[in-house]
C-alpha positions, 0 to 999 in steps of 0.5 A: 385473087381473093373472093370478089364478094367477100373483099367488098363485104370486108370494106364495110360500105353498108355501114353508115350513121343513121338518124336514129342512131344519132342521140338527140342532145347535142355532144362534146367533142369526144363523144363525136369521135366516139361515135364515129369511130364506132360506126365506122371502125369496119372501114379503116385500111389498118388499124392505124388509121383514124376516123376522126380525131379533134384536130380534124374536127377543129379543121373543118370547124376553122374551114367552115365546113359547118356552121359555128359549134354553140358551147363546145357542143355539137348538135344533130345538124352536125353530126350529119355535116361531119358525116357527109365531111368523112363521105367527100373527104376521101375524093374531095378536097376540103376547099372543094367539100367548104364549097359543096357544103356551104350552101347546106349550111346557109340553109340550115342556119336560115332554118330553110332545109330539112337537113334531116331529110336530105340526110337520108336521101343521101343515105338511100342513093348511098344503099343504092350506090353500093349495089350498083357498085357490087354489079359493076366490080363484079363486071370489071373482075370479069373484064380483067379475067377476059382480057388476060386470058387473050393476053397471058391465060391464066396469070392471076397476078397480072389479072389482079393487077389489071383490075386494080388500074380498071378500078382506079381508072373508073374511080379517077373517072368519078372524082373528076365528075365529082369535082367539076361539079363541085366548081359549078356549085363555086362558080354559081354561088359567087354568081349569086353572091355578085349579084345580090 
């Protein structure tokens, strides 16, 4: 197996979009995307895979995922929307994101969120996670290895391979959590919304 560190260095976890990389005039489409893939061309699997394309952006823009776009141009709000879309995507599906988000959103257009601020709160708990998340792998690879050497000493393949369905199994664990708490913020905005 590889290097442990030098394969989560590779994944590019670190790298995120940052306030103060975002400009402040508001973007075309392309510009968005351009952006984007910039600051996360680290992050794709192959080189084929896209980080955001105008189809995408159009989707989550008909899904409602963000508040309506004004003259073709997207603002710093939604570039931190978009941000935090590319984030859940990879665990979520976009009914359960348009749920997640649209409470964001209301805010936002009711002007009653720093959406600044809990942009970088999340980037923070992000930092922190990825921490967490060099500790705990480091844990599970040393698991694996443990419970191989009781089983067949010393088979890397089947080491590689026990680390590979512990971390699926850890990640299964964590998208499950992230989705039910994704209904509770479903279930409890309609209950808001039935009783206004």
């Amino acid at each position: 197996m590889e290097d442990l560190e030098k394969l989560i260095e590779s994944l590019g976890f670190k790298k995120q979009i940052h306030l103060e990389e975002m400009p402040s005039i508001d973007l075309y489409m392309d510009q968005v995307i351009q952006l984007f893939d910039q600051a996360f061309s680290q992050t794709r699997r192959n080189v084929d895979e896209k980080i955001l394309t105008k189809t995408m952006i159009n989707n989550y823009a008909k899904g409602n995922l963000f508040f309506p776009v004004k003259k073709k141009k997207y603002t710093r709000e939604h570039l931190i929307l978009i941000s935090l879309i590319y984030q859940l995507k990879g665990s979520l599906s976009i009914t359960d994101i348009k749920g997640v988000l649209s409470g964001i959103n209301d805010r936002v257009t009711k002007s009653d969120l720093d959406l600044e601020a809990f942009y970088s709160a999340f980037l923070a708990l992000s930092a922190e996670n990825e921490r967490n998340f060099r500790e705990e792998a480091r844990k599970r690879k040393d698991a694996a290895e443990k419970e191989i050497k009781l089983m067949e000493d010393g088979d890397k393949e089947l080491e590689t391979i026990l680390l590979v369905a512990s971390l699926v199994n850890m990640s299964n664990m964590y998208r499950r959590l992230a989705e039910k708490l994704a209904d509770q913020l479903q279930e409890d905005g309609l209950d808001l919304r039935s009783k206004n």
